[in-house]
C-alpha positions as MATLAB code, in Angstrom:
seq = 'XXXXXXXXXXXXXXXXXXXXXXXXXXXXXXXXXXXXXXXXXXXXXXXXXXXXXXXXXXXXXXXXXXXXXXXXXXXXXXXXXXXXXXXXXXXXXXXXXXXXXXXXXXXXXXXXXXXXXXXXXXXXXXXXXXXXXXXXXXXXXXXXXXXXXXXXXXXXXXXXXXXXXXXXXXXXXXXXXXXXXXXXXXXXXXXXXXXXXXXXXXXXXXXXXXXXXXXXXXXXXXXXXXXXXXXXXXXXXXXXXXXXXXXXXXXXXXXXXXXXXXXXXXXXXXXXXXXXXXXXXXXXXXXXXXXXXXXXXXXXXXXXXXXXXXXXXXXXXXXXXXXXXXXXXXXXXXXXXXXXXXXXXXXXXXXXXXXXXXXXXXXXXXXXXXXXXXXXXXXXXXXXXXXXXXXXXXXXXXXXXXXXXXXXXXXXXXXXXXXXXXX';
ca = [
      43.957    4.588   -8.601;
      41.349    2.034   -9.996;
      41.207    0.991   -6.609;
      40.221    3.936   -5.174;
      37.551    4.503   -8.206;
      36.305    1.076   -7.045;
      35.783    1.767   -3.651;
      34.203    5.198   -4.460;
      31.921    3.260   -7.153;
      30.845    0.926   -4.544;
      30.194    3.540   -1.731;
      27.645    5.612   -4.403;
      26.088    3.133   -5.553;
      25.174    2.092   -1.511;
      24.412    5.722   -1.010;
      22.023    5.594   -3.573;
      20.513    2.129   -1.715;
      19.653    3.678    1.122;
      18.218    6.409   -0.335;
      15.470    4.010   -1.891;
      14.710    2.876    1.796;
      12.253    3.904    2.983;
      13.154    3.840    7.275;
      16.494    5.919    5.984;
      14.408    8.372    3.970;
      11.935    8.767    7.071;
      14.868    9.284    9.575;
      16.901   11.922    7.558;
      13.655   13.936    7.004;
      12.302   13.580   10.581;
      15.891   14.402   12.362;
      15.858   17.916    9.482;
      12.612   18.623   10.686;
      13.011   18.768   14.018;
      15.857   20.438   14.003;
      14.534   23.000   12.141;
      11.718   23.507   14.208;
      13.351   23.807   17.369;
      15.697   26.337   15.674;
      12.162   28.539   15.217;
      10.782   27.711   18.396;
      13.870   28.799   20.279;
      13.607   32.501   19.139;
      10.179   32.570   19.366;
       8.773   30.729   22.057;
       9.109   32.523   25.405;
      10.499   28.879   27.483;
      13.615   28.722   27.546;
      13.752   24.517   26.045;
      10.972   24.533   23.949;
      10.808   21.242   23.098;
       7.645   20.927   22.086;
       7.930   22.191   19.128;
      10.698   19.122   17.637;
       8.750   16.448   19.819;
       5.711   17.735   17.165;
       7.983   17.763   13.899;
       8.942   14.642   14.577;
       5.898   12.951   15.399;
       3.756   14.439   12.487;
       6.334   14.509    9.604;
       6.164   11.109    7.589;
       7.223    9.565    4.478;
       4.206   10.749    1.965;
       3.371   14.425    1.951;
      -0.628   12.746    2.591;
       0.741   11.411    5.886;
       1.837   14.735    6.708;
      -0.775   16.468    6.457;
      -3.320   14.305    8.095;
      -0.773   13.371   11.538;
      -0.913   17.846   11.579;
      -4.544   18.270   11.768;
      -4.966   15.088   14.443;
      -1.737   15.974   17.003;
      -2.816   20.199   16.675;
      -6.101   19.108   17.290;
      -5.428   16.817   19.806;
      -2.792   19.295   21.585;
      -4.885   22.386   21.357;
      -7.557   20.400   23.279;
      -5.681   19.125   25.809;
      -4.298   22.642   26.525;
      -7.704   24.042   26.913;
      -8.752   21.580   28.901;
      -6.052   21.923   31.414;
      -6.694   25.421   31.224;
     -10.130   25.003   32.708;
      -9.163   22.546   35.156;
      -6.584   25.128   36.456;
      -8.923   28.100   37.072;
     -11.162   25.924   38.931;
      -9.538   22.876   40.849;
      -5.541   22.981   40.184;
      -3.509   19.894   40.681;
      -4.494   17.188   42.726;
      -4.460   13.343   42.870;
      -8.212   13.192   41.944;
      -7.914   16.417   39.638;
      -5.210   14.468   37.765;
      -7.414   11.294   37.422;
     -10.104   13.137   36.126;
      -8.201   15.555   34.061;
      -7.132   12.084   31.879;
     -11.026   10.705   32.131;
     -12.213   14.252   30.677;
      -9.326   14.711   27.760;
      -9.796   11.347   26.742;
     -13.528   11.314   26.064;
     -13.231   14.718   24.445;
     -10.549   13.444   22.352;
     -13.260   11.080   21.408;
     -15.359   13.761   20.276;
     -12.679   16.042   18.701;
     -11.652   12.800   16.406;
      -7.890   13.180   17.924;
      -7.260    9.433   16.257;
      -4.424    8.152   16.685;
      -3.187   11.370   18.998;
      -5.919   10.852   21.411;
      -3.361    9.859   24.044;
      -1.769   12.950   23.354;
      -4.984   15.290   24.345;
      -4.523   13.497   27.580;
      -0.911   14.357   27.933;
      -1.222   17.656   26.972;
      -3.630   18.497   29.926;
      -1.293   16.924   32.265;
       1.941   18.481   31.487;
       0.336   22.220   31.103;
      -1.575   21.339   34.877;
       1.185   20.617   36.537;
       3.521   23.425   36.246;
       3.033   27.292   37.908;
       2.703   29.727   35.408;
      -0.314   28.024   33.422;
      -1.304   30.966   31.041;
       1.849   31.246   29.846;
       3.182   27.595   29.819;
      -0.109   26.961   28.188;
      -0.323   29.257   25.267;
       3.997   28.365   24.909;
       3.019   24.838   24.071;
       0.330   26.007   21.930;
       2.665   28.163   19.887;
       5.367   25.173   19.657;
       2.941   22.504   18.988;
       2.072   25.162   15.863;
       6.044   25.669   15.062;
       6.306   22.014   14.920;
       3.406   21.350   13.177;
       3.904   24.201   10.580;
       8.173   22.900   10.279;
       6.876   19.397    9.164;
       4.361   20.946    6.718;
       6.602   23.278    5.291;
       9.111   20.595    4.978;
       7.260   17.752    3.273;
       5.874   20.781    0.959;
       9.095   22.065    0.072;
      11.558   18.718   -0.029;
       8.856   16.686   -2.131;
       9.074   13.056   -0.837;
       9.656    9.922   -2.948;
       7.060    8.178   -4.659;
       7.537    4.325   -3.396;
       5.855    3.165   -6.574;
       8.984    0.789   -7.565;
       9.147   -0.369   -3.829;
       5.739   -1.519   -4.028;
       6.323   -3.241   -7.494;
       9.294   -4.989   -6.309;
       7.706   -6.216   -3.572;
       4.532   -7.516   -5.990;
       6.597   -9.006   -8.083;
       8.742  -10.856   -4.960;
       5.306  -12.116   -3.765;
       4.563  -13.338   -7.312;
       8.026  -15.519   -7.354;
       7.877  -17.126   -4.117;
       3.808  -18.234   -5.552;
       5.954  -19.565   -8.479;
       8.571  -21.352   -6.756;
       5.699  -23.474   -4.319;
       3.668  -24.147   -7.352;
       6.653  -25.657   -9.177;
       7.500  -27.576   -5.944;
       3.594  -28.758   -5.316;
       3.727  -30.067   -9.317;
       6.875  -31.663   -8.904;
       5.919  -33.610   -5.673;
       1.946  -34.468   -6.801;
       3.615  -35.884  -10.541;
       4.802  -38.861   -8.104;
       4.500  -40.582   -4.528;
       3.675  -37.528   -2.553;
       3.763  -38.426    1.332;
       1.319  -36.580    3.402;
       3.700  -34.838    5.193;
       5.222  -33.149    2.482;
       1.643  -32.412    1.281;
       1.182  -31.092    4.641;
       4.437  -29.024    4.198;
       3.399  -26.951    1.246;
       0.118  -26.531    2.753;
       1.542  -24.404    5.337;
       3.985  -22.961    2.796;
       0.793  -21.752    1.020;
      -0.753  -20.609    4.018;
       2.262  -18.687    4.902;
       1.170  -16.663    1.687;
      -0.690  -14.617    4.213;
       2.067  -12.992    5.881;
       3.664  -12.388    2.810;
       0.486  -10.767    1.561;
      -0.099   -8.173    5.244;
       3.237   -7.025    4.198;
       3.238   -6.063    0.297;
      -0.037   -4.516    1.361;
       1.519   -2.032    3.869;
       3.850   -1.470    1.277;
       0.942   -0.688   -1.186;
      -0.829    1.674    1.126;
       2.588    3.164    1.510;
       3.248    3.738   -2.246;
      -0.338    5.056   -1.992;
       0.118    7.520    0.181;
       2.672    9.078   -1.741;
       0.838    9.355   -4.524;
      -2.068   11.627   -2.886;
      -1.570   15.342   -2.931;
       2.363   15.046   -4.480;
       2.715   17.292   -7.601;
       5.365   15.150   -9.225;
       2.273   12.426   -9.709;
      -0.073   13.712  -12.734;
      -2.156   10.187  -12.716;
      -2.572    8.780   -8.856;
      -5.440    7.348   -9.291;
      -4.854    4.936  -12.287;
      -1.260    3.940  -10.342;
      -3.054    3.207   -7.362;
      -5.899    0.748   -8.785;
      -3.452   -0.463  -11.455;
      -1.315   -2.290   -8.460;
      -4.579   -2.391   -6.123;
      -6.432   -4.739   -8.105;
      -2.980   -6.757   -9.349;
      -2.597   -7.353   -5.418;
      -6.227   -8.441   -5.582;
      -5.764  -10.399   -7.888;
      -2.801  -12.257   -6.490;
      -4.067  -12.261   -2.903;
      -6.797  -14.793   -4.801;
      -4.606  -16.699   -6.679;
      -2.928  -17.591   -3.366;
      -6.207  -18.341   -1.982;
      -7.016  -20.872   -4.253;
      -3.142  -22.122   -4.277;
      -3.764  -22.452   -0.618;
      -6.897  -25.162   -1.347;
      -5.245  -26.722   -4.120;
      -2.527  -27.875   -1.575;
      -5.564  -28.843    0.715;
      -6.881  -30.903   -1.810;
      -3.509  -32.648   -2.706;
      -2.956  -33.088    1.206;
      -6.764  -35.044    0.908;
      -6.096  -37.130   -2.032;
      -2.734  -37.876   -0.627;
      -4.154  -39.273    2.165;
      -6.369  -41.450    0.489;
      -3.726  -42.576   -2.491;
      -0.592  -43.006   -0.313;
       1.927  -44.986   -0.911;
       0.264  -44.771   -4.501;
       0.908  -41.939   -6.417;
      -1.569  -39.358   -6.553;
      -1.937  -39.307  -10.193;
      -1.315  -41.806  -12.853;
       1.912  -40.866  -14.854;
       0.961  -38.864  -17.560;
      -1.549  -37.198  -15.641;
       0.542  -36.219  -12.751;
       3.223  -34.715  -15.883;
       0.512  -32.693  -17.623;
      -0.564  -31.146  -13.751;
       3.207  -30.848  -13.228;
       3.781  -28.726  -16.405;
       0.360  -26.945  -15.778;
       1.419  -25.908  -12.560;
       4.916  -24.675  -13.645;
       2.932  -22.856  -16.652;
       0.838  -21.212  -14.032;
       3.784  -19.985  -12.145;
       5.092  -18.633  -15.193;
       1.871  -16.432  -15.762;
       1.917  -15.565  -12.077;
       5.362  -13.699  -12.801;
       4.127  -12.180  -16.028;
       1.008  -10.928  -14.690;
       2.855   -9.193  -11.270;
       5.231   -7.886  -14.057;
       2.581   -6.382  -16.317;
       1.033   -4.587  -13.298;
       4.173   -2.922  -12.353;
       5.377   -1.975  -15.717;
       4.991    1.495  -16.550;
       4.018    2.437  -20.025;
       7.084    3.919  -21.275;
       9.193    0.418  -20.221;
       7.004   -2.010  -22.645;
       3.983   -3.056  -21.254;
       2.424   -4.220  -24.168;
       5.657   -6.683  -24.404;
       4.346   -7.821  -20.845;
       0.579   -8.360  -21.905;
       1.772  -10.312  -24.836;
       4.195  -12.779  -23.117;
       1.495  -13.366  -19.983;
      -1.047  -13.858  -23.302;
       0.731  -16.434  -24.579;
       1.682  -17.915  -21.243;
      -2.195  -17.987  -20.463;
      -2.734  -19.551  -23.884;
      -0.235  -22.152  -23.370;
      -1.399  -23.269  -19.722;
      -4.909  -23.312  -20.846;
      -4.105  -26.515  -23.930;
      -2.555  -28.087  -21.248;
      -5.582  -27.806  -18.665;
      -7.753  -29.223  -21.621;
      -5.308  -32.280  -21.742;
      -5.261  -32.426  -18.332;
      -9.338  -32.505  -18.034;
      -9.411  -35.159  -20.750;
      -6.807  -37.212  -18.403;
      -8.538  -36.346  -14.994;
     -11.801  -37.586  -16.139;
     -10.584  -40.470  -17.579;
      -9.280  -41.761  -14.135;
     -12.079  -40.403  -12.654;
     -14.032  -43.764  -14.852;
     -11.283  -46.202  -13.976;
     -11.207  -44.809  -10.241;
     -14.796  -43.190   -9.062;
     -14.915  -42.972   -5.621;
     -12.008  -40.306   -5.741;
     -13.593  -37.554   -8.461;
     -14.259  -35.131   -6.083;
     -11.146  -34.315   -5.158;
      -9.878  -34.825   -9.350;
     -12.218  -32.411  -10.103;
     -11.550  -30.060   -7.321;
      -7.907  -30.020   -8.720;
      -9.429  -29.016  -12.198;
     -11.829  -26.270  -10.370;
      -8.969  -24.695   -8.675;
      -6.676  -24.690  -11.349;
      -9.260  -22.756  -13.835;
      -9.611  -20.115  -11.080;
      -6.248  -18.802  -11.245;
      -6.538  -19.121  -14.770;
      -9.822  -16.630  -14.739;
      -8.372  -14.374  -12.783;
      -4.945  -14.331  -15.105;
      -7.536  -13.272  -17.136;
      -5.900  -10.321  -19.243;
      -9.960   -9.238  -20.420;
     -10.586  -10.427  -16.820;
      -8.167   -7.584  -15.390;
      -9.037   -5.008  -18.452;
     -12.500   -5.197  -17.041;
     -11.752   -5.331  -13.458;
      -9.378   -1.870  -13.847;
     -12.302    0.054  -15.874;
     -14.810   -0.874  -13.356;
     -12.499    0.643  -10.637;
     -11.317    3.632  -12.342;
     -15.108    4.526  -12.762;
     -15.853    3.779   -9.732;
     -12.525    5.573   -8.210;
     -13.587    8.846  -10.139;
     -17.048    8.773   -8.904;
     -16.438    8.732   -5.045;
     -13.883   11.632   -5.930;
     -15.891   13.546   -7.636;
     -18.845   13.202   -4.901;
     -16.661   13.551   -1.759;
     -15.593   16.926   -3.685;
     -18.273   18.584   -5.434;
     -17.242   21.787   -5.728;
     -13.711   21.232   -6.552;
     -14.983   18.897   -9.440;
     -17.388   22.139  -10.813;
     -14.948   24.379  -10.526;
     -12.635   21.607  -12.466;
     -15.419   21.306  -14.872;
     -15.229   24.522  -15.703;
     -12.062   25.526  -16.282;
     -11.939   22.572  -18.437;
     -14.582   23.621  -20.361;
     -13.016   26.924  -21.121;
     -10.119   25.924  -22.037;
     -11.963   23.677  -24.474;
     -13.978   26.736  -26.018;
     -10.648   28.248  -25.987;
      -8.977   26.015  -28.221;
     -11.930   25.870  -30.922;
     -11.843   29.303  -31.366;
     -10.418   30.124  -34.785;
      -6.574   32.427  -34.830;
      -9.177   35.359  -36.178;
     -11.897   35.257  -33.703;
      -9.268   35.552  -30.829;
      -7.425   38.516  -32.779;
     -11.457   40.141  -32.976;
     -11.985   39.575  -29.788;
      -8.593   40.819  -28.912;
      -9.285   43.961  -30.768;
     -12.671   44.811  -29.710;
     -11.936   44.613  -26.142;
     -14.135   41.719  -25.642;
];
């Protein structure tokens, strides 16, 4: 019996995995969709496999109910223009070689103008498939009508089934980013606190420029948890999500900028040093611990920006606080040691003090007034280009907020007056 309750516990708890990802999630809602839709279009499209109407569902339904709705109004418009372009064509030329060529020139450049974005290939299919068969009128205004049923299924679908927020799959993949930082910063201090060869200096300098990657793909994960955010009713604050992990990616995207030079530098002064170490003992230990202190803060700081409120994020700000606080005593001893070699040893204090620059960057940026600063600048900025790109929405908000307002001033009496007076 325990056994079988093991098995069972192990098979829910991978059920509930794959329900997190993300390429599951998309294929169980696109597959419903189009199903669905083809259900519709079969009893009320007049073709007898109107596969249109799935081939639409499938194409426009995505993970965030944003997505949605923007792949609707581009393949309808892009559809509906192709359609009435082959329309024309047929009244006038019908289908022949050079018809066909310039039936594809023509819905192409007027997919241009329609904005068909990422459907524009589609306008241009479209016109082709409704040209070439017999009974244009009817095939024409059929694929019309499923491209609607399709469009309208996927809709209906992401309206109804309200799709995941990806918030936590965008934090986890911050925070992975912020390790792996950690984990090449602790192996660049280790190596630069003795005899670091310039290939292994050469090593972590492509480890740091690998960052890059790493970076393209927590940002499509970003834009993904974005997405989700927009127009979904079980998010009451978007916007201060969205810049809260925005700028933290910012922020680290920096940090691996800089990390990224500092391993350029060591690769420079190892060249010049080697076979001597870089640094003399104690200084190479105090860069060493810096560095490991730095990685530390890295961790905090990726954990602070995707901690929600109710999970202890003030516990967060005061551990990458006293992180910070702790990594900058050590860059003062450090300073006091790099400029002391850089008496005994002068021809190589550009590249001592370049070490110093870089590592006061991340530092800055670390920052915790740095970011406080950083996320009300953006949130102002966020909520001005909303409310200009929607002016009347935000009067209309305005207002009701302001009546509600006057609402709850008014006195228990004055509403029972009113009440009574017909007012």
């Amino acid at each position: 019996m325990r056994d079988v309750r093991d098995v069972w516990d192990a098979m829910a708890g991978r059920i509930a995995k794959w329900r997190q990802e993300p390429d599951v999630v998309q294929a169980v809602r696109a597959t419903a969709a189009a199903t669905v839709a083809y259900v519709v279009a079969v009893r009320l499209s007049p073709e007898a496999a109107p596969l249109t109407a799935p081939l639409t569902a499938l194409l426009v339904v995505q993970v965030t109910l944003y997505g949605t709705l923007t792949m609707t109004i581009s393949r309808v418009n892009a559809v509906v223009t192709g359609v009435l372009i082959a329309i024309g064509f047929s009244v006038l030329v019908g289908l022949t070689w050079w018809s066909l060529g310039l039936i594809i020139l023509v819905s192409l450049g007027v997919g241009h103008l329609v904005r068909a974005g990422a459907f524009l290939a589609e306008t241009a299919i479209s016109a082709m498939l409704v040209l070439g068969v017999t009974q244009v009128g009817d095939t024409a205004w059929a694929r019309v009508l499923e491209t609607l049923i399709g469009a309208l299924v996927g809709l209906a679908f992401n309206v109804l089934v309200t799709p995941p927020v990806w918030i936590d799959a965008a934090g986890q993949s911050i925070e992975d980013l912020a390790r792996r930082m950690r984990q090449l910063m602790l192996r660049v201090g280790e190596e630069a606190a003795g005899r670091m060869p310039v290939e292994h200096a050469a090593e972590r300098l492509h480890e740091a420029r690998e960052l890059d990657h790493d970076i393209v793909e927590v940002d499509a994960d970003l834009r993904q948890a974005e997405d989700s955010l927009k127009l979904n009713p079980r998010v009451r604050e978007g916007l201060l999500h969205r810049i809260v992990l925005r700028t933290g990616l910012d922020t680290l995207e920096i940090c691996t900028v800089v990390l990224r030079v500092l391993a350029r530098t060591l690769t420079d002064l190892s060249k010049a040093r080697y076979p001597k170490p870089l640094f003399e003992p104690e200084t190479g230990a105090a860069l060493e611990q810096l560095l490991a202190e730095i990685g530390d803060a890295v961790v905090s700081f990726a954990v602070l920006v995707t901690t929600d409120v109710s999970h202890s994020a003030e516990s967060a700000e005061a551990r990458l606080t006293a992180e910070l606080t702790a990594a900058a005593a050590t860059r003062d001893k450090l300073a006091h040691l790099l400029q002391q070699e850089a008496r005994d040893d002068p021809h190589l204090w550009q590249l001592r003090g370049a070490v110093l620059t870089e590592v006061n960057r991340v530092l800055d940026e670390l920052d915790t007034e740095h970011r406080s600063r950083r996320l009300l600048e953006e949130l102002d900025r966020g909520t001005r280009e909303a409310r200009e790109r929607r002016p009347r929405l935000t009067r209309l908000h305005d207002r009701l907020r302001g009546a509600r307002r006057s609402l709850r001033n008014r006195s228990p009496r004055d509403r029972r007056d009113k009440e009574r007076s017909g007012v």
